[in-house]
Every structure is written in structure tokens, then in C-alpha cells.
C-alpha positions as CSV (number, residue, x, y, z in Angstrom):
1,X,0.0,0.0,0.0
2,X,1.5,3.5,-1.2
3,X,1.1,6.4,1.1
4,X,-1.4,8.2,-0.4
5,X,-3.8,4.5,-0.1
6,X,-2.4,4.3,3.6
7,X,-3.6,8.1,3.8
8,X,-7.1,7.8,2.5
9,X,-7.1,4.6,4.6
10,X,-7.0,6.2,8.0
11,X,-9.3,8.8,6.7
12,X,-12.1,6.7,5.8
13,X,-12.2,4.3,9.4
14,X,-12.3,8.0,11.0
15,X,-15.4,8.3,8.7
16,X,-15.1,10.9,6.1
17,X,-16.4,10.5,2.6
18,X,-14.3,9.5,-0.4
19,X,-15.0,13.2,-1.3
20,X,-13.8,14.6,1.7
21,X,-10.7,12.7,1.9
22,X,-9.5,13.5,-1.8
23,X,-10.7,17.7,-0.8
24,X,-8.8,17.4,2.7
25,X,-5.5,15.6,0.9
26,X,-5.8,17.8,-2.1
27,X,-5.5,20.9,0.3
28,X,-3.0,19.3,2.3
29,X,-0.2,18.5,-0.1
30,X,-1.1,21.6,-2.9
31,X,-2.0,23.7,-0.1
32,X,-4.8,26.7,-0.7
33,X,-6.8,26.1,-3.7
34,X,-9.9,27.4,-5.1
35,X,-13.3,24.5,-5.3
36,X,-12.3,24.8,-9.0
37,X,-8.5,24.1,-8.8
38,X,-9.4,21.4,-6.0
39,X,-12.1,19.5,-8.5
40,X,-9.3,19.7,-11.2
41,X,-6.9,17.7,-9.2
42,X,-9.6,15.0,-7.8
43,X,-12.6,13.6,-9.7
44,X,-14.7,15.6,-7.6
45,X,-17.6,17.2,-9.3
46,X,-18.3,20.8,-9.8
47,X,-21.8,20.6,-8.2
48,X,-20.3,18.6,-5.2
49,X,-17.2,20.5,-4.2
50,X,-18.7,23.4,-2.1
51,X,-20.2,20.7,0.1
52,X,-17.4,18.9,0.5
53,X,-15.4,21.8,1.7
54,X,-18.5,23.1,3.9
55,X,-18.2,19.9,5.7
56,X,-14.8,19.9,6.1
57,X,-15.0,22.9,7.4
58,X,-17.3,21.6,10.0
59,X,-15.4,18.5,11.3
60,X,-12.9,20.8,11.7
61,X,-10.2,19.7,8.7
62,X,-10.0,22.7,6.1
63,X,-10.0,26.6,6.9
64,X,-12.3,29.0,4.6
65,X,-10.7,32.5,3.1
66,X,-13.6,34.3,2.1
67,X,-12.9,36.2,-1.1
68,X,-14.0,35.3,-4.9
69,X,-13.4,32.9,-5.0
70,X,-13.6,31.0,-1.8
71,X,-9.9,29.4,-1.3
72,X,-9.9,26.9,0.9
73,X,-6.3,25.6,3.4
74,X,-5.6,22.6,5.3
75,X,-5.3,22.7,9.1
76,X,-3.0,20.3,10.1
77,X,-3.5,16.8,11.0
78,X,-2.7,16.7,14.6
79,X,-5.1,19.8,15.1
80,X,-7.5,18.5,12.5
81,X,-7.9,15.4,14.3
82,X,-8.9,16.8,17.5
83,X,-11.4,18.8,16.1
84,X,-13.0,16.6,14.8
85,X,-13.2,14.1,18.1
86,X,-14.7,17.2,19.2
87,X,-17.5,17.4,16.2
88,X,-18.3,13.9,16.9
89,X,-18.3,14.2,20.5
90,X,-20.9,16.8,20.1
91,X,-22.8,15.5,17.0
92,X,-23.1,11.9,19.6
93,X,-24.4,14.3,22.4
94,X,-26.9,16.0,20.4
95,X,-28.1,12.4,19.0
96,X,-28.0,11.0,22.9
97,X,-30.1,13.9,23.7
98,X,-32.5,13.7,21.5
99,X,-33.2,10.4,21.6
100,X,-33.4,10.9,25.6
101,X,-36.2,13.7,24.9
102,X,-38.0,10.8,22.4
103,X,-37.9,8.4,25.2
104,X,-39.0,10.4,28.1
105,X,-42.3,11.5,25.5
106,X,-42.8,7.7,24.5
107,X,-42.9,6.8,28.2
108,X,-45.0,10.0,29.4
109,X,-47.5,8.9,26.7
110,X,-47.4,4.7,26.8
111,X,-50.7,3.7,29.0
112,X,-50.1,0.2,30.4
113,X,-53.2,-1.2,28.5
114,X,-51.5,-0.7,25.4
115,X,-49.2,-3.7,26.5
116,X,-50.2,-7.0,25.4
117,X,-50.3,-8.4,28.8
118,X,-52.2,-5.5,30.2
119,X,-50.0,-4.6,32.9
120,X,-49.8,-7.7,34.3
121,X,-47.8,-11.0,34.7
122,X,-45.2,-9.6,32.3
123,X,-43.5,-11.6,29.5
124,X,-39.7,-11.4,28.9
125,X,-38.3,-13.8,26.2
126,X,-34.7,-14.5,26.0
127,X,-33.7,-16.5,23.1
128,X,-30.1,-18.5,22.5
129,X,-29.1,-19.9,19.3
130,X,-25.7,-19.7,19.3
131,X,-24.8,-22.6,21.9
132,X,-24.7,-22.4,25.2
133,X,-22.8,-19.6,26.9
134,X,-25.2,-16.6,26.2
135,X,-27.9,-18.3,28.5
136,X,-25.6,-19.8,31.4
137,X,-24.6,-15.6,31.4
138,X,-27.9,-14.7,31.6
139,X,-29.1,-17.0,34.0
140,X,-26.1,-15.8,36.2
141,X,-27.4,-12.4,36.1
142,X,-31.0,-13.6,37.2
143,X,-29.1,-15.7,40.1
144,X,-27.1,-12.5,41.0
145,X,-30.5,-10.8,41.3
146,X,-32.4,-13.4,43.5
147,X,-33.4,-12.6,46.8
148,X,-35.5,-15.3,48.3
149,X,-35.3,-19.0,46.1
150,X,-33.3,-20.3,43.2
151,X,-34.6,-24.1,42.5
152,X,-32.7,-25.9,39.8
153,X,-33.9,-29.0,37.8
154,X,-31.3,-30.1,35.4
155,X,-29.1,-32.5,33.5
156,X,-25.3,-33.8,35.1
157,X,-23.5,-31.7,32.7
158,X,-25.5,-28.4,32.8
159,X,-25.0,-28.3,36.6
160,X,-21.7,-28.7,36.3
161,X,-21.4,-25.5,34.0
162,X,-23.3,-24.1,36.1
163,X,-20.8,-24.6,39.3
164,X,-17.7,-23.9,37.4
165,X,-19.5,-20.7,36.1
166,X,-21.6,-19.1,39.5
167,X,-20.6,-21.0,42.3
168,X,-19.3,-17.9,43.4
169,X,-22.2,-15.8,43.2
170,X,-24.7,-18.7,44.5
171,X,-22.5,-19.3,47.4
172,X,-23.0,-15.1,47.5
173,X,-26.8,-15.7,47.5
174,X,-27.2,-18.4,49.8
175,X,-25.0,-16.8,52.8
176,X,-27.9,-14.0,52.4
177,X,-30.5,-16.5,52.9
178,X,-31.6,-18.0,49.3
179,X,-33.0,-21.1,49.1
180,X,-31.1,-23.0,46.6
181,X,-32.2,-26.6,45.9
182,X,-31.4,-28.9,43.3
183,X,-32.9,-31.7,41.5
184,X,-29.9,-33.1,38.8
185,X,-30.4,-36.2,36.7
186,X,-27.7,-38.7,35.7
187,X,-26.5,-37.6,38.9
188,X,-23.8,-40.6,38.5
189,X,-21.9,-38.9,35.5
190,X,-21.3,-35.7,38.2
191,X,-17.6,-35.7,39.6
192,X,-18.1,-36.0,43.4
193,X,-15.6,-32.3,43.7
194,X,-19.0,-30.6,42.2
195,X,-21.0,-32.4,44.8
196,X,-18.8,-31.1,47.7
197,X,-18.6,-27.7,45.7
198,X,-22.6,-27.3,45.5
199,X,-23.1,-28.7,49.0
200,X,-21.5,-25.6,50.4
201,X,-24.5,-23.3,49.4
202,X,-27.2,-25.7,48.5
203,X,-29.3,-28.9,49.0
204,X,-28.8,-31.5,46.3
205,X,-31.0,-34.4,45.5
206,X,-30.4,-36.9,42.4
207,X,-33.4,-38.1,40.3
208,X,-33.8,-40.4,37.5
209,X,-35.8,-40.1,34.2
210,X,-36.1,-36.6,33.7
211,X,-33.8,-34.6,31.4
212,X,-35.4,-31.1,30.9
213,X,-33.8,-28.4,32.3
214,X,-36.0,-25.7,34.3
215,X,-34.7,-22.9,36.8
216,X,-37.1,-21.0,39.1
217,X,-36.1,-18.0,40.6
218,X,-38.2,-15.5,43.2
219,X,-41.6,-16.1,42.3
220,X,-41.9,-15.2,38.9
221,X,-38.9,-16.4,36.9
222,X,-38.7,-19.2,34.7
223,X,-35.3,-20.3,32.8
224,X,-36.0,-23.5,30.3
225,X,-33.1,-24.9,28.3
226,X,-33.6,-27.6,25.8
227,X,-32.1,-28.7,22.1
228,X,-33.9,-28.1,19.0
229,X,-35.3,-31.6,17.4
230,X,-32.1,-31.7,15.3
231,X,-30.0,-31.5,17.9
232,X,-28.2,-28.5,16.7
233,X,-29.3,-25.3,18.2
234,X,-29.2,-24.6,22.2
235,X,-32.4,-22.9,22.6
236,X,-33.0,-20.7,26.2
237,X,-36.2,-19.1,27.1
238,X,-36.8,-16.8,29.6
239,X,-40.3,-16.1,31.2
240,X,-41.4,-13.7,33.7
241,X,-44.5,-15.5,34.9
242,X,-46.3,-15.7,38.0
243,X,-48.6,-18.4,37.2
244,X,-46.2,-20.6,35.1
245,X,-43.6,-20.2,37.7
246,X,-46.5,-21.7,40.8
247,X,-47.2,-24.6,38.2
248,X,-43.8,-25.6,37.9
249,X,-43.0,-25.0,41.4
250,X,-45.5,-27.4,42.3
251,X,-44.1,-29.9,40.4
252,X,-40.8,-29.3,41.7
253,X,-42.2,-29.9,45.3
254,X,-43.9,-33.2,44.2
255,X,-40.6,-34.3,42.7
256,X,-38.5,-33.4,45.9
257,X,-40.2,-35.2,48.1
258,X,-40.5,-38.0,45.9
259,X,-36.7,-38.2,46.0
260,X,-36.0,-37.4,50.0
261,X,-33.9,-39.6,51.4
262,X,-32.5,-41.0,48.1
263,X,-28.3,-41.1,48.7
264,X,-26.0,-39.3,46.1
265,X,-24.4,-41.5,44.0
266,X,-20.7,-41.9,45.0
267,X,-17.8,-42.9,42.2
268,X,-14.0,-43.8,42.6
């Protein structure tokens, strides 16, 4: 890549035009030239120059001496370029501030029965496609949140990620008084270090012939985790549902004292 390419380069990924960089290098190395001297040394056009040079002028990379004609100078690159952090600065403050103003109006006008679940027993949907490691970061975050119960019904080797990943935070959670229980399946395949690991911040309880994976958390959220038919896609949805959550929970009761007394497997 030749200088000039390496030039026009940098200007581009600090977003000016292909316009304005040829104007803005054509001023730099010719110095002052007139918009018609400037579109005979690019392939600028006539009817496009004066706007090329006014927004130049703008972002802070070109100085105007009025006259007639207009002749236009560079200002120097190290200049140039803070000017023009300052023009975006300003231009992103303006845009942040008006979509603030946008925001504030939607929210002053939104009425709740406009919302498909009228205001009550809100829906939020996560969705995961792309494996695994988008939901067990989400589902840290709703741990992270929990204040009263986190109860876990899953697979050997989704409590396990789920140990490596938050034991931390659930031992966090527990020392402030949540619940954390735990029904796991296959609960042979779990090294016993996990066991020992989980035991420190919850109850654990193996059970057999299940192999969904449902997390309940304070009341009203449900985490389910399952593989598409093909076996391909990790799939995670999120639901923020009063009654779904007391249906499930019930079944999560049923199924724990099913199991009560049932030993943990032990391997060598």
C-alpha cells in the first residue's frame, strides 16, 4: 500500500467521505486552492465541491478564506484530528439527547393497556441460538439478582457449567439467605468435587428419568433450556410468569419429596 492508499485509509475508518478525503488531501499536499482548482486535481464534481469543503470545514479539517473565490487551506493533522473528536463528541451528544427527549415522551404517553399483557404477569423472552454460553450468562445475572429462592432441575452436565460458572455468586446468594435446591439427573456422571462444591451453598438431590432443564427464581422467573429436534441449536427461554412459575414450582415440590432420602451417588 503507497502512502497516499495508507492516507485515505485512516481517513475513511475516521469516517469521512471519499469526497472529503480527496478535498482534505488535495488541500493538504497543494495547499490553498480554489473548489475549481481542488475539482481539477480529484474527480470531484463541480456541483459537489462546495459541500465537501463546507463539511470539512465543520469536522474541523479545512479553513475557509472568504474572497471570490472562496480558497480553501488545510489545518493540520494533529489539530485537524482533535477537532474533529470534538465534532463527533458533540454531534453523539446531540443524537443522545434527543433520543433521551424521544424516550421520556414515549414513556409520558405509553398507557399500560396498550401492552399486550395488560399490565400484568409480564412476559420477557430470551432466546439463544448460538450454543450455550449466552444463556448460562444470563441465567447468572437472574441468580445475582435473587433474593429469596433459586430451585434448579437439570441434567449432570448443565450443573456442572453451572458450578464452574456461579458458584461464586450462589455461594453469594445463599449466605444471604436464598433457598437453593437442586434436582440433577444422571447424577452418577457428576464428579463427586462438584458435589462437595454445591453442598457448600445448596441442597442437592439426584433423580432419575427426567432430562429437561427448568430454573425457578423468586416467584416469577422461569429459565428453560432444551435442544432443537435436530440436535443442533441450544435454545433458552426466559419467562417472567407468575402463574407458570407456581405450576412448575409445584411440580418441583412433588418431585422433591419424591426423592427425600435418596443417597448421592458416590464414584472412585
Amino acid at each position: 500500500m503507497d502512502d497516499q492508499a495508507e492516507l485515505e485509509t485512516y481517513l475513511h475508518e475516521m469516517g469521512l467521505s471519499a469526497y472529503e478525503t480527496k478535498a482534505y488531501l488535495a488541500v493538504l499536499q497543494q495547499g490553498i486552492l480554489t473548489a475549481s482548482a481542488a475539482t481539477e486535481s480529484t474527480d470531484i464534481p463541480q456541483s459537489r465541491i462546495y459541500d465537501v469543503f463546507d463539511s470539512l470545514e465543520r469536522k474541523g479539517f479545512v479553513k475557509v478564506q472568504q474572497g471570490r473565490p472562496k480558497k480553501y487551506g488545510a489545518i493540520e493533522p494533529e489539530t485537524a484530528v482533535t477537532q474533529y473528536c470534538e465534532y463527533k463528541r458533540d454531534e453523539f451528544e446531540a443524537e443522545l439527547s434527543k433520543t433521551r427527549s424521544v424516550g421520556e415522551a414515549l414513556v409520558e404517553e405509553f398507557e399500560p393497556r396498550q401492552q399486550g399483557t395488560n399490565g400484568h404477569d409480564d412476559i420477557d423472552i430470551f432466546w439463544s441460538y448460538a450454543g450455550k454460553n449466552r444463556l448460562l450468562i444470563h441465567f447468572g445475572n437472574l441468580c445475582r439478582e435473587a433474593e429469596s429462592e433459586i430451585l434448579m432441575l437439570t441434567a449432570a452436565y448443565s450443573f456442572e457449567r453451572v458450578v464452574a460458572a456461579h458458584k461464586e455468586v450462589l455461594a453469594e446468594r445463599a449466605a444471604d439467605g436464598v433457598d437453593i435446591r437442586v434436582l440433577v439427573s444422571d447424577a452418577d456422571a457428576i464428579d463427586p468435587e462438584v458435589w462437595e462444591t454445591a453442598r457448600e451453598w445448596s441442597t442437592v438431590r439426584p433423580v432419575s428419568g427426567i432430562a429437561g432443564r427448568v430454573y425457578l427464581i423468586d416467584g416469577s422467573k422461569v429459565v428453560v433450556a432444551f435442544r432443537n429436534d435436530a440436535d443442533t441449536q441450544y435454545v433458552g427461554v426466559v419467562i417472567n410468569s407468575t402463574n407458570l412459575y407456581e405450576t412448575l414450582a409445584e411440580f418441583f415440590a412433588l418431585t422433591w419429596e419424591h426423592h427425600a432420602g435418596e443417597p448421592v451417588p458416590e464414584r472412585t
